[in-house]
N, C-alpha and C positions, 0 to 999 in steps of 0.2 A: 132424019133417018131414025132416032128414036125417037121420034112418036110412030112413025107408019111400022115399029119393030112392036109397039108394045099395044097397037091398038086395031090391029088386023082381025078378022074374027078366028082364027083358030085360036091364037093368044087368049083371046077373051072366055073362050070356051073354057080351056085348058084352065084358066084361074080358076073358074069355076068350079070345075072338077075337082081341083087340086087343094082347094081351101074346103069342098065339102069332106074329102078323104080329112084331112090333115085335123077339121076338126070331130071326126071320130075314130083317131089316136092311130092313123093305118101307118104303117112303117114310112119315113118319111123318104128314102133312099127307093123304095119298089114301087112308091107311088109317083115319085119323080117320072122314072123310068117309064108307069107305063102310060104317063098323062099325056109326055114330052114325044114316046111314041107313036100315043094315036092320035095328035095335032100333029104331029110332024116339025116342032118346034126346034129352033136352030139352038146354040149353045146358049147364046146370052140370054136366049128367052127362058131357058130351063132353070139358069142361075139364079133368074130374078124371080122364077117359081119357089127355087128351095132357100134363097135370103130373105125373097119377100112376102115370104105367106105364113102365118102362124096360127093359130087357132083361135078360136075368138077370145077364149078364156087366156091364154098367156098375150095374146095382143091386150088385152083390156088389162093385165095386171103390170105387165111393162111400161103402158102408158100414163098410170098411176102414180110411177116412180119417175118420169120423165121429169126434169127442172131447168127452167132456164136463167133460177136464179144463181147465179156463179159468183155474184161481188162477194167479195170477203170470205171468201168460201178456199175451202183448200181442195183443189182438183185432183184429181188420180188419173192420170195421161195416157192410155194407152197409143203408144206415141206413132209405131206402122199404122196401126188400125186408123186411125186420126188422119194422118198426113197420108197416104195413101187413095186414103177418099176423096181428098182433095186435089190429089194428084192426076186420081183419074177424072175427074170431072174438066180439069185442065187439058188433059189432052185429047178429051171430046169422047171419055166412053160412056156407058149407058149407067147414070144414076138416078136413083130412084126414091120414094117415100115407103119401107115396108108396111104391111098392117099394123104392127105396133108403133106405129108412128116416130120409126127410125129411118134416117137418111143411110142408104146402103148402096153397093155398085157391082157390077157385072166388070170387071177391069180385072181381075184375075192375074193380079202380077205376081204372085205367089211369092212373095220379098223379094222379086227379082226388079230393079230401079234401069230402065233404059233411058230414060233422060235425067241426069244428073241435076242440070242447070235448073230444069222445072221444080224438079222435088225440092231443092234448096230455095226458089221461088217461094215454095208453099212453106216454107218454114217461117218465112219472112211475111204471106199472108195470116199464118195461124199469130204468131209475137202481134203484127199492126189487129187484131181484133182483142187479143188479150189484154191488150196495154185500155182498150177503150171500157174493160169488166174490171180490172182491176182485184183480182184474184188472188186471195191471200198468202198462198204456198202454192206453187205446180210441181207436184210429181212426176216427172213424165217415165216412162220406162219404153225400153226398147231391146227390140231382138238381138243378141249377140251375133246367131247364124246369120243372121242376111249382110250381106255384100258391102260395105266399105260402114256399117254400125257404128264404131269408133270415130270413123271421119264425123257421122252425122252428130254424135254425140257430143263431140267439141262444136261443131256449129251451133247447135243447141244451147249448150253450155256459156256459148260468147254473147247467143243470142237472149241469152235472160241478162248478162250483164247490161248486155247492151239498150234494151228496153226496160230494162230498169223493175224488174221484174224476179220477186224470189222465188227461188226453188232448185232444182235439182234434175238433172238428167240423169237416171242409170243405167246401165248398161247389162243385161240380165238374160240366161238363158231363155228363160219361160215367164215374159210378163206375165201370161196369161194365170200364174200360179201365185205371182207377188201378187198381183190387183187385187185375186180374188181373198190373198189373205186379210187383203186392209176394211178397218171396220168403220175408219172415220173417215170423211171427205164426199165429193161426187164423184163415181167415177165417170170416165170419158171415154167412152167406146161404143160397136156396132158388134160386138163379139157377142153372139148367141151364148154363146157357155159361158162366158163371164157374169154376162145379166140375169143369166138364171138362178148363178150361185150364189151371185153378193145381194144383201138386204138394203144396202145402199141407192141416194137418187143416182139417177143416170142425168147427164148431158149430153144433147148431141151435139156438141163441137163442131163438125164435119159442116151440118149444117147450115148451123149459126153463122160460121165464119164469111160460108160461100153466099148464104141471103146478105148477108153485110157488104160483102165486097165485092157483089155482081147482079144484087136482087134478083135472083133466082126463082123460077115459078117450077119446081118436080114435078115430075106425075107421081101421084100417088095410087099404089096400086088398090087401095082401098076403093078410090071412086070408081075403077075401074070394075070391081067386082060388084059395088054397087050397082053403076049403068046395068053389067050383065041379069044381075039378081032383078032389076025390074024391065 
């Protein structure tokens, strides 16, 4: 189902378009709108236009800073954003490889957790790949607003004792304001705005974890614009 969602020819078109806009600086919001328009693209197609397309120049500089060296490293967690992703690949929504060679998703939960048992599932897949990097300090942070936070943070919390693993779960209005304050570490996210601001390597976590513990083959929308570019 997601491959015939992201490899049909308006989809392909539409990348095209929407990566030639994006890379000469057209509003990213109006150009969405009128690509997703004139393909007649469904929601999750549009999503993975506006997560997964960037310019060539901030794709090439993102990728730069990508690392997958994490042993002894102290991580910086952005801990929805992380689990989240992996959440939804769990329950079969459309994830994908962006141009900057980040693992990103069309699942759209907006913090909102409708299977419990899964996302606590995925906490227990992200600890069994951590335990295997060995990772100096985890940061992890997490949304206050979203829906039972606390519970997750004590699970969190049990779950580094319990893999034996240092670090810290917080609990914080606006990760997105902590992360970007911190100067030392990798940080761990798919968050546009965060990556833009921190000078810091990035991880992609999300990824790493799901090629570990399900050998995973994404489509990457890169090849895709590829294929259409020739």
């Amino acid at each position: 189902m997601n491959d015939e969602l992201l490899n049909n020819k308006n989809f392909k078109e539409g990348v095209l378009d929407y990566y030639y806009m994006q890379d000469r600086n057209y509003p990213q919001k109006g150009t969405l709108k009128l690509v997703g328009d004139r393909y007649k693209l469904s929601g999750d197609q549009r999503t993975v236009l506006y997560r997964g397309i960037s310019s060539k120049e901030c794709s090439g500089e993102r990728k730069l800073r990508l690392t997958t060296a994490i042993n002894n490293k102290i991580l910086i967690i952005d801990g929805y954003n992380v689990l989240f992703t992996i959440l939804n690949y769990r329950l079969g929504k459309l994830v994908f490889i962006s141009t900057d060679g980040i693992l990103r998703d069309a699942g759209s939960l907006h913090g909102k957790i409708r299977n419990e048992e899964i996302f606590c599932e995925c906490i227990t897949i992200l600890f069994d790949y951590l335990i295997t990097r060995k990772p100096a300090y985890l940061s992890i942070f997490l949304d206050s607003p979203v829906s039972h936070s606390a519970k997750h943070k004590n699970i969190i919390d049990r779950s580094l004792i319990e893999f034996s693993l240092n670090g810290r779960c917080n609990l914080v209005k606006s990760p997105d304001f902590e992360i970007k304050q911190n100067s030392t570490g990798v940080i761990c996210t798919s968050d546009t705005a965060i990556i833009t601001k921190t000078k810091n390597n990035i991880a992609d976590l999300p990824r790493a974890v799901l090629e570990y513990n399900f050998q995973c083959n994404f489509i990457k929308i890169e090849s895709i614009l590829n294929q259409t570019i020739s």
